[in-house]
N, C-alpha and C positions, 0 to 999 in steps of 0.2 A: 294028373300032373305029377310027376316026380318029384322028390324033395332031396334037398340035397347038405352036409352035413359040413360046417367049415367052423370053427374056435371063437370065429371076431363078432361080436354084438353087432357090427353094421353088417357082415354078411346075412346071419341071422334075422335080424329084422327085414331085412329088403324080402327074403326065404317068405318070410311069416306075410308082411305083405300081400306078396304075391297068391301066396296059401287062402288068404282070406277073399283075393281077388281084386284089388287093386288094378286097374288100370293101366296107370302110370309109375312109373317111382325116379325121382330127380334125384341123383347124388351129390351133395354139397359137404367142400369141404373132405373132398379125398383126395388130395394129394402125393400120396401114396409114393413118397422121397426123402430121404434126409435132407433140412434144413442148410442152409449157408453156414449156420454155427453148429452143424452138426447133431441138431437134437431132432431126436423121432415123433415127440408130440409138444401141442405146442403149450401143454402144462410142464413139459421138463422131465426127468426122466421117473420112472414108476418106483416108486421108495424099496419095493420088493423087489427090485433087478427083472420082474416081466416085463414083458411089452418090446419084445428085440426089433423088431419093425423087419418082418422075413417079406420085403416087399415083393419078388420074384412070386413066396407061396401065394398070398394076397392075387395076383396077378394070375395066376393057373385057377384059384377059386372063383373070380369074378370072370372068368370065359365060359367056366362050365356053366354060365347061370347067360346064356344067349338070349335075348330077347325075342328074336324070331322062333327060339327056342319053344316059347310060354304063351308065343302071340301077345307080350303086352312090351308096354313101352318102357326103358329102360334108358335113362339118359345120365351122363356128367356132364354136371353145368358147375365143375371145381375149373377154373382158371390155372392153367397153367401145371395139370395134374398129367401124372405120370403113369396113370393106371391104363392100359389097354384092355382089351375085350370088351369093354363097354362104349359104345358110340357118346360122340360130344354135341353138346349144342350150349350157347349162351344160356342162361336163366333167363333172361327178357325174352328171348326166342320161344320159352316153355311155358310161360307166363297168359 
């Protein structure tokens, strides 16, 4: 199984997951857009000016990681999220 290298803690964990063999992995809470008021997370902005929110990069890194790719399940069950290359399904539907 290939491994694949991206900056963000949640890519890396879903990576690690997978690595360990995981089954499944539910993404919750990736909305992957700026806010109505503007803010990138929803603590407010990173006191060290990181955290730019490159959502496009985000979006090229979670395609390389295809589920058919891996043979395992890979779902957002984020409402209303704006991430693509990852298929969607409800969280009651995964449940």
């Amino acid at each position: 199984m290939p491994t694949y290298y991206f900056e963000h803690w949640y890519f890396q964990a879903a990576n690690l997951a997978l690595l360990l063999g995981a089954e499944r992995i539910v993404l919750l809470g990736f909305d992957n857009q700026v806010s109505a008021n503007g803010a990138l997370h929803f603590f407010g902005a990173h006191q060290d000016g990181s955290g730019a929110g490159n959502f496009s990069i985000y979006a090229q890194a979670w395609s390389s990681v295809s589920p058919l790719h891996y043979d395992r399940e890979i779902w957002n069950a984020t409402p209303g999220s704006a991430l693509p290359g990852v298929p969607r399904r409800s969280l009651e539907d995964l449940l």
